[in-house]
C-alpha positions in Angstrom: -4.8 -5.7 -11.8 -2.8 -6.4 -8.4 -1.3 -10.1 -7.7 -1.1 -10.5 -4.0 1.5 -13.6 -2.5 1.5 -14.3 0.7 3.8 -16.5 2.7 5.1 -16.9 6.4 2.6 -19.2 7.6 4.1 -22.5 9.9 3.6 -24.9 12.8 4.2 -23.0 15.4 3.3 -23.8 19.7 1.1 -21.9 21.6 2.8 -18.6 22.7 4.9 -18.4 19.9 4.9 -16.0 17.3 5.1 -15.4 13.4 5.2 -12.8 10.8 2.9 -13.0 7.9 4.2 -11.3 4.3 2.0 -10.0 1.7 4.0 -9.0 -1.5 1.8 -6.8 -4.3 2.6 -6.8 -7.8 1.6 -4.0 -10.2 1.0 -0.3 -9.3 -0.8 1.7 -7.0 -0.4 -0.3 -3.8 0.1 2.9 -1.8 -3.1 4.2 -2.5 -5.3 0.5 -1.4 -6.6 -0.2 2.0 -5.2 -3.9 2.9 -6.3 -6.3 5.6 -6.0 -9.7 7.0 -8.2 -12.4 7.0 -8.6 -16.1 8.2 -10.6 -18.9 7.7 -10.7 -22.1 9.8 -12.0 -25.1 8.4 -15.4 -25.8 8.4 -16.1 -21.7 9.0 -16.2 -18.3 7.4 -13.6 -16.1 6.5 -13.3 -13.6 9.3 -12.0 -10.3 9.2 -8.2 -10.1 11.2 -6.9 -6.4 10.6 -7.2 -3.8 7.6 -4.4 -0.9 7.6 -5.0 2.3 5.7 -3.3 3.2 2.7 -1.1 5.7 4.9 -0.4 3.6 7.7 -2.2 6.2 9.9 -5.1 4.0 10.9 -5.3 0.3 12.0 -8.3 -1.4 12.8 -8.3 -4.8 14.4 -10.6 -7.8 15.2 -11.6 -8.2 18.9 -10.2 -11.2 19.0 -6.4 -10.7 17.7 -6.6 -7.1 19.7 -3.2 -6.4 21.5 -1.6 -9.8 20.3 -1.9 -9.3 16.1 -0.1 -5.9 14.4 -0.9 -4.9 10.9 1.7 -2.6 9.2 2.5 -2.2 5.7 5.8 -0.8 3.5 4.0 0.5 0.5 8.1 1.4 -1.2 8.4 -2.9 -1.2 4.9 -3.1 -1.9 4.6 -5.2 1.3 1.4 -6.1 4.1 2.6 -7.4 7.1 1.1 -9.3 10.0 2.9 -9.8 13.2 1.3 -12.2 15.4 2.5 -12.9 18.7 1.0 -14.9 21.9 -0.8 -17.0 19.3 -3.6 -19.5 20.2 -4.8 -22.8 18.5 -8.2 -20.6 17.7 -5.4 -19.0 15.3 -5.3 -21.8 13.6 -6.1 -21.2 9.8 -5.9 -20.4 6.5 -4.7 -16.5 6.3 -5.3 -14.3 3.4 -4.6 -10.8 2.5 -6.6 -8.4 0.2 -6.0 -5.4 -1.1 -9.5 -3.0 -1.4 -9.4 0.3 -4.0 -10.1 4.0 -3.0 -11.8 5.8 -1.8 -10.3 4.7 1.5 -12.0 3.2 4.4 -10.0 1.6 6.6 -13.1 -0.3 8.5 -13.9 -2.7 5.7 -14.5 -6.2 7.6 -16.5 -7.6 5.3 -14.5 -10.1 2.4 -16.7 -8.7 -0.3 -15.2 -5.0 0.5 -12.2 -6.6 -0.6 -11.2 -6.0 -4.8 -8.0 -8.5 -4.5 -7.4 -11.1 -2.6 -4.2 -13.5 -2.7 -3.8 -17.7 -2.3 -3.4 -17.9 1.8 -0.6 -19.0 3.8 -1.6 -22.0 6.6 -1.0 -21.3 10.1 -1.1 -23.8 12.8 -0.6 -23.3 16.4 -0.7 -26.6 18.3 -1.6 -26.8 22.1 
């Protein structure tokens, strides 16, 4: 079983920037895929990023392309999600799972997803 805890989220203004954390408990981190992903009020959750268990591969939504960077420390156990140049379509709830081998790195879908943590608010004003 793997706990995931996520924290970073804020009030921040368009343009500005923040760093999401994603902190694993248990073992075998290294060998999951993990990824990023948001849901707004009133909407789905949508797929942000997914990194693969090697950091070798990232794979991003169109939408947080060149803005958003997934990267990952699997000796602290840690996902992380820079986002810069954020908009107030950022604005949500942000989640990170954690998916089991074998790995794919272009899981998008939620259900693709074995663990998922509580979610951390972010919300970029205008």
């Amino acid at each position: 079983q793997v706990q995931l805890v996520e924290s970073g989220g804020g009030l921040v203004q368009a343009g500005g920037s923040l760093r999401l954390s994603c902190v694993a408990s248990g073992r075998s981190f290294s060998s999951y895929t993990m990824g990023w992903f948001r849901q707004a009020p009133g909407k789905e959750r949508e797929f942000v990023a997914a990194i693969s268990w090697n950091s070798g591969t990232r794979y991003y939504a169109d939408s947080v392309k060149g803005r958003f960077t997934i990267s990952r420390d699997n000796a602290k156990n840690t996902a992380l999600l820079q986002m810069n140049s954020l908009k107030p379509e950022d604005t949500a709830d942000y989640y990170c799972a954690a998916a089991r081998p074998p790995p794919n790195v272009s899981r998008t879908r939620p259900y693709e997803y074995d663990y998922w943590g509580q979610g951390t608010q972010v919300t970029v004003s205008s």
